[in-house]
Backbone as numpy.savetxt, mean C-alpha at the origin, in Angstrom:
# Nx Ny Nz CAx CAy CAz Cx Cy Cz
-37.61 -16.32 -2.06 -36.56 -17.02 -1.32 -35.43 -17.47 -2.24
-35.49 -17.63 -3.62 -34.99 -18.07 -4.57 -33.55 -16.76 -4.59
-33.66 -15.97 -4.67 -33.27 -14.74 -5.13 -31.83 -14.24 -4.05
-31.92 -14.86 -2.78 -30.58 -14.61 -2.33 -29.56 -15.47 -2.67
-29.63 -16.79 -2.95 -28.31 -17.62 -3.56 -27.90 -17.04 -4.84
-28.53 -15.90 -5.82 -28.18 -15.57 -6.46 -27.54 -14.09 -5.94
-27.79 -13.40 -5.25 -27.36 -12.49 -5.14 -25.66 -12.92 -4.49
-25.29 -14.03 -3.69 -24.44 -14.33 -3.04 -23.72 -14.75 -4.15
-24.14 -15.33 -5.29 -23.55 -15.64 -6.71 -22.52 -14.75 -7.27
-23.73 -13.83 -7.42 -22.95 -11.93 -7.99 -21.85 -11.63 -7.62
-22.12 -11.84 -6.44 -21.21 -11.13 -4.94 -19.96 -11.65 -5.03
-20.25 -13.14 -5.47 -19.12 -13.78 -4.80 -18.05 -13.89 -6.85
-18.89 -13.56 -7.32 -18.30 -13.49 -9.03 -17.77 -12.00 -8.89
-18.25 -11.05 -8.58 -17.49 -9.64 -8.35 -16.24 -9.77 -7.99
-16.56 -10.21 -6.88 -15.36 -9.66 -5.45 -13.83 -10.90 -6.50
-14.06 -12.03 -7.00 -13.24 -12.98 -7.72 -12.41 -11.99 -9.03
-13.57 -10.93 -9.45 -13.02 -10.61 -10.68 -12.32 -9.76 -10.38
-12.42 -8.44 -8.68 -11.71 -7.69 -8.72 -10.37 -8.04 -8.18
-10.18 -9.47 -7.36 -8.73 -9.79 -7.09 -8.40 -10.43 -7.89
-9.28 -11.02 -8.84 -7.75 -11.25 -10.01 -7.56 -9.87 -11.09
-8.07 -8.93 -10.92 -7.90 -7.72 -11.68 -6.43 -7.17 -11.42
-6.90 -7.13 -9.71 -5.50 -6.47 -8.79 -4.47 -7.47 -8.63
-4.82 -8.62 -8.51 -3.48 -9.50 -8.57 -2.74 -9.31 -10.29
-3.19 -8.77 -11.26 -2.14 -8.54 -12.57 -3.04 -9.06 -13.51
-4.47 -9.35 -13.63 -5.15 -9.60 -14.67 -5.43 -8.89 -15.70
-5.30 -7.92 -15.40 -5.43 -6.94 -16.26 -4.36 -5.96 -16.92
-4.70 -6.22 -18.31 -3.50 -6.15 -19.11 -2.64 -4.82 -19.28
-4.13 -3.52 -18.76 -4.11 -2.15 -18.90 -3.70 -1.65 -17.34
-3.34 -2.19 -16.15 -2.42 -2.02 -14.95 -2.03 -0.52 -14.94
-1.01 -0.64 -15.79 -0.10 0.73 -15.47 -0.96 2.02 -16.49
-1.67 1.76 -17.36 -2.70 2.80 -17.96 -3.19 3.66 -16.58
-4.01 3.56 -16.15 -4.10 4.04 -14.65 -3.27 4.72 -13.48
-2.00 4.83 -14.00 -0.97 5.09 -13.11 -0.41 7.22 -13.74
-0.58 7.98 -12.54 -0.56 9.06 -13.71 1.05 9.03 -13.64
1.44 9.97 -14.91 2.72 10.12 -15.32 3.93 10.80 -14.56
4.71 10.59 -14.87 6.04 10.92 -13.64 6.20 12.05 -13.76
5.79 12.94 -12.85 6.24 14.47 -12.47 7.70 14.52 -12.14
8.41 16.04 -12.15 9.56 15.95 -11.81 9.72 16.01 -9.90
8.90 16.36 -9.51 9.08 15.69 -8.23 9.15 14.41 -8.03
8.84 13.62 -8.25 8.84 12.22 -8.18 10.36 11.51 -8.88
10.88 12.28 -9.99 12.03 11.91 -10.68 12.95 12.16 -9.78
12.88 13.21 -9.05 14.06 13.30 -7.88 13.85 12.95 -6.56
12.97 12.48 -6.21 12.67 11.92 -4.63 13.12 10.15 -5.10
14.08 10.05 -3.81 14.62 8.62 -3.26 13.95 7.48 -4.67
13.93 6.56 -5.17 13.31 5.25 -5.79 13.38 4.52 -4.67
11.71 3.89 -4.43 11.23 3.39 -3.29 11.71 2.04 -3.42
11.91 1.24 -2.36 12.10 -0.48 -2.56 13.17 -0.60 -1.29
14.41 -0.52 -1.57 14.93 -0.24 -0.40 16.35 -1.05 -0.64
17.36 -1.25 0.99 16.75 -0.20 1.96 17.32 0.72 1.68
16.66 1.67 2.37 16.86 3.14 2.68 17.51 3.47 4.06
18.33 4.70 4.32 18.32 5.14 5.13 17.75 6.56 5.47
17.29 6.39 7.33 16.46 7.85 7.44 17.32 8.62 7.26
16.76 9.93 6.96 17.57 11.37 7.33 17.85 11.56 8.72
18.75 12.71 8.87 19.31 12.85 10.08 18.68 12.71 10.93
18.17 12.45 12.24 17.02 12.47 13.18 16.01 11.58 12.95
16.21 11.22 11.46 14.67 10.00 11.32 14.44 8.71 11.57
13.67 8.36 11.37 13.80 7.04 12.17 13.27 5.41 11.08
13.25 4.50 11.26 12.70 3.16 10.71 11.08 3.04 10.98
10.13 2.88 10.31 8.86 2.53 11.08 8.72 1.12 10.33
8.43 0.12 10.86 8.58 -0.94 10.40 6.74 -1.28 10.70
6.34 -1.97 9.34 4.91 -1.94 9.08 4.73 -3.54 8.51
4.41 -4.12 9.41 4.37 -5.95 9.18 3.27 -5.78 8.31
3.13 -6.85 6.94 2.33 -7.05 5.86 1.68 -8.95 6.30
0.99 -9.13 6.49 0.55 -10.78 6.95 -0.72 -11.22 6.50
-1.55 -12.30 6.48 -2.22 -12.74 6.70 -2.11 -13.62 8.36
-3.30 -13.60 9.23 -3.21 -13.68 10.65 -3.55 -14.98 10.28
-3.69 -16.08 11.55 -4.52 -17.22 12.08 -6.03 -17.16 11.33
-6.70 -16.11 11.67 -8.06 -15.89 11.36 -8.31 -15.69 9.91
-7.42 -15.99 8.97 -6.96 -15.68 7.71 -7.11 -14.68 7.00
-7.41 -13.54 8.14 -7.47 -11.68 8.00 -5.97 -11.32 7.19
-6.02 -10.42 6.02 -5.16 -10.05 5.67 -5.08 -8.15 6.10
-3.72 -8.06 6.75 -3.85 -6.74 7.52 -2.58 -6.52 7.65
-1.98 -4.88 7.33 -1.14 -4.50 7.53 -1.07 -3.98 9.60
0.29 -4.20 10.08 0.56 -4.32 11.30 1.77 -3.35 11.81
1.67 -1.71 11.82 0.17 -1.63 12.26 -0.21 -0.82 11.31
-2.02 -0.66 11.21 -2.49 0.41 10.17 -2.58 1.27 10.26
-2.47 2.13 11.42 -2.54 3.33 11.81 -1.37 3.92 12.39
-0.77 5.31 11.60 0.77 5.60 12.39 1.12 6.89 12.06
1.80 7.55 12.95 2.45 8.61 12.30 3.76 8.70 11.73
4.15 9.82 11.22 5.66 9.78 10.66 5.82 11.32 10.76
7.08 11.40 10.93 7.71 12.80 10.24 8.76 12.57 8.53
8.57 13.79 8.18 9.49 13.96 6.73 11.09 13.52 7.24
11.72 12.42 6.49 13.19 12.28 7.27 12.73 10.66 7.54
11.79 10.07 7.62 11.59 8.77 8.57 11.47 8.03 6.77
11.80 6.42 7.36 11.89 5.83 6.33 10.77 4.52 6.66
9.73 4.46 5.96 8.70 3.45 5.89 9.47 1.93 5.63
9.26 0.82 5.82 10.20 -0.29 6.23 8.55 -1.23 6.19
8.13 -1.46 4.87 6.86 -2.74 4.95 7.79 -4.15 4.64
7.37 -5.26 5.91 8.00 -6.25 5.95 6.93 -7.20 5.44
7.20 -8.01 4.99 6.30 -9.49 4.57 6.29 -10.73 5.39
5.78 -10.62 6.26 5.27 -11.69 7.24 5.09 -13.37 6.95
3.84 -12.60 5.95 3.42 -14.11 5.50 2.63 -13.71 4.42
1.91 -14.61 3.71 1.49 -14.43 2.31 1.45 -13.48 1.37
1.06 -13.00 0.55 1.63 -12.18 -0.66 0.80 -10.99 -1.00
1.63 -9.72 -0.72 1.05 -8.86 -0.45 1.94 -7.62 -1.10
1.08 -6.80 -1.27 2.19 -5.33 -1.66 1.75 -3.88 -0.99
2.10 -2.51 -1.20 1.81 -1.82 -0.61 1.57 -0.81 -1.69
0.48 0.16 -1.77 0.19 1.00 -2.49 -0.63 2.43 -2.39
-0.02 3.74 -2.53 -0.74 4.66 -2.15 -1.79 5.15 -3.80
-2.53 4.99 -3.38 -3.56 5.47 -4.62 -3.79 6.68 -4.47
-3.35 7.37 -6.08 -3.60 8.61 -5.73 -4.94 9.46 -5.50
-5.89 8.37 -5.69 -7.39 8.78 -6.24 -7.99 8.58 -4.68
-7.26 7.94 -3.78 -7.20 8.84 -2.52 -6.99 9.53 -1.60
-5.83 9.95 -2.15 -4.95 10.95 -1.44 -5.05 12.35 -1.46
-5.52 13.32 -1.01 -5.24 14.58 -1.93 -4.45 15.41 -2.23
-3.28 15.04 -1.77 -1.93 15.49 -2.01 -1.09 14.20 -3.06
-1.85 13.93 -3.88 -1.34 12.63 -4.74 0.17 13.42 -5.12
0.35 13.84 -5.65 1.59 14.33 -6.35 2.70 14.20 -5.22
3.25 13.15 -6.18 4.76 12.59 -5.78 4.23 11.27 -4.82
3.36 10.61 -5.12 3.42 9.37 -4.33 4.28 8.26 -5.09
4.93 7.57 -4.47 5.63 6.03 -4.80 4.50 5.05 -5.82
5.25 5.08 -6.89 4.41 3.95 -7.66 4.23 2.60 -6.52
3.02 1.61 -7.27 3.10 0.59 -5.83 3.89 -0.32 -5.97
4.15 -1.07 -4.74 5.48 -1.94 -4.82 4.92 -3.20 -5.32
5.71 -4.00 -5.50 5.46 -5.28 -6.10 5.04 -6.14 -5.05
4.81 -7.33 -5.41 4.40 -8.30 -4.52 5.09 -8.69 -3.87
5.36 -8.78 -2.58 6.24 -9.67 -1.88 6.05 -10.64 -1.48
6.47 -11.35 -1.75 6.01 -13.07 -1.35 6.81 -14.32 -0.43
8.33 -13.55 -0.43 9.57 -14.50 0.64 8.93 -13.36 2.02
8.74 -14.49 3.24 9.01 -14.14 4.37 9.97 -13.07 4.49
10.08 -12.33 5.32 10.93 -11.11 5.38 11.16 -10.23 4.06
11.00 -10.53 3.14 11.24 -9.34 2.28 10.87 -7.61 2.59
11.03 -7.27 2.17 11.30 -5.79 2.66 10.38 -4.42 1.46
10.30 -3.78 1.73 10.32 -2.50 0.64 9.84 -1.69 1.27
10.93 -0.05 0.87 11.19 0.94 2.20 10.67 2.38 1.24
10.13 2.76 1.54 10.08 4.59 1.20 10.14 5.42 2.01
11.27 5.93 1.63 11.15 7.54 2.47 10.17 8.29 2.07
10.06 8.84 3.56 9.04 10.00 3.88 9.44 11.43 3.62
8.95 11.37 2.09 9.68 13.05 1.74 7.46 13.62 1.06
6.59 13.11 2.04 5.49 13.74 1.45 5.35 14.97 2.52
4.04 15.82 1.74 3.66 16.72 2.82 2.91 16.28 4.37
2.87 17.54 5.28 2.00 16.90 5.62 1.00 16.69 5.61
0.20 15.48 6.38 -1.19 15.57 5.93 -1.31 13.68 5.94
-2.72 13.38 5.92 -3.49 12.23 5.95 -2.87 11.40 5.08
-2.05 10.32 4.46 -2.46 9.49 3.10 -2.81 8.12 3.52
-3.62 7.73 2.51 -4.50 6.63 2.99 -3.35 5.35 1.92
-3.32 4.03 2.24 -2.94 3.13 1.51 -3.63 1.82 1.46
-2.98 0.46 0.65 -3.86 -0.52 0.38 -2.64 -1.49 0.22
-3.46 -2.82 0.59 -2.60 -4.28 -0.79 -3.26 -4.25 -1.51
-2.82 -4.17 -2.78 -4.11 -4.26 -3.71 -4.44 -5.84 -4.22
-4.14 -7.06 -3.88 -5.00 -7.63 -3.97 -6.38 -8.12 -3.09
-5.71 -7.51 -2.05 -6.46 -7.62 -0.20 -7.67 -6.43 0.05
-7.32 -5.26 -0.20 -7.75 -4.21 -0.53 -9.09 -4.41 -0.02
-10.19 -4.65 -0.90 -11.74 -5.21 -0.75 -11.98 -6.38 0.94
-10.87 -6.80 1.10 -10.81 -7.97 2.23 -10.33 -6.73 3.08
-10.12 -6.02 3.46 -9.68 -4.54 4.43 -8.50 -4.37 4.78
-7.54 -5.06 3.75 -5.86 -4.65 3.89 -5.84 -3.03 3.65
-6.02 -2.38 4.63 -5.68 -0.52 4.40 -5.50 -0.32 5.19
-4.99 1.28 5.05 -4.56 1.59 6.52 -4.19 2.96 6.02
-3.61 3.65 6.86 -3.57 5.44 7.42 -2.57 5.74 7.72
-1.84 6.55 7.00 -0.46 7.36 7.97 -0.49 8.68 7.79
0.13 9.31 8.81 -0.09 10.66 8.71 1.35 10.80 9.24
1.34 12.38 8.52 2.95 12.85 8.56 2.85 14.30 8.99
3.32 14.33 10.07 3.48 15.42 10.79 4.29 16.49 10.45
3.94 17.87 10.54 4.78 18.91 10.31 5.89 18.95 10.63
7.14 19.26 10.18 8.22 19.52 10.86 8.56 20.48 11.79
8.79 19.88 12.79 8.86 21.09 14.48 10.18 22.14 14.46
């Protein structure tokens, strides 16, 4: 009986070390980040704003912590076409947006991640110049708490 307050110990010393890892504890951050391809040197610099391409549109993606003190991007699930410009707003508490390439499998040419946003309304926009296909994203200090979410980008018709 002894043996679960310790396991809740572990648990609860883990999960502490990996959000202060992701909140900037760690000194080696950008070590992890792979190196700038020339696709990436010529696609848009993400942050904003941006405007869509001809026909494209704004998708505006609320970043919050709720009432229930759930931290969740709003909404997490969406589509896009190439041309549309991603628009993550900051709601409420401090949050950023990040596509990891180690889950993507079309990593090449994703947006380094954005910084923290922390003023109400702040903003940071990327255009949608990926393929198509699934990419998965995160806050990375929320991340482990289930700040993720899914967009998919549709072929061009």
């Amino acid at each position: 009986m002894h043996r679960a307050p310790h396991r809740l110990f572990y648990l609860a010393a883990a999960a502490a070390i990996a959000i202060t890892t992701a909140c900037g504890g760690g000194s080696d951050r950008k070590a992890d980040t792979p190196s700038t391809t020339a696709s990436q040197q010529a696609a848009p610099t993400p942050g904003g704003p941006l405007t869509p391409a001809a026909g494209g549109k704004i998708v505006t993606i609320e970043m919050l912590t709720d009432d229930q003190g759930n931290n969740k991007f709003s909404p997490n699930k969406f589509e896009v076409h190439q041309g549309d410009v991603l628009r993550f707003t900051l709601v409420n508490g401090v949050h950023n947006v990040h596509f990891l390439p180690d889950s993507n499998a079309m990593a090449q040419g994703l947006p380094a991640a954005s910084p923290l946003l922390q003023a109400p309304g702040q903003t940071f926009d990327i255009a949608v110049n990926f393929k198509p296909g699934h990419y998965y994203f995160q806050c990375d200090p929320h991340a482990l708490l289930g700040m993720t979410g899914r967009m998919e980008v549709e072929a061009p018709e």
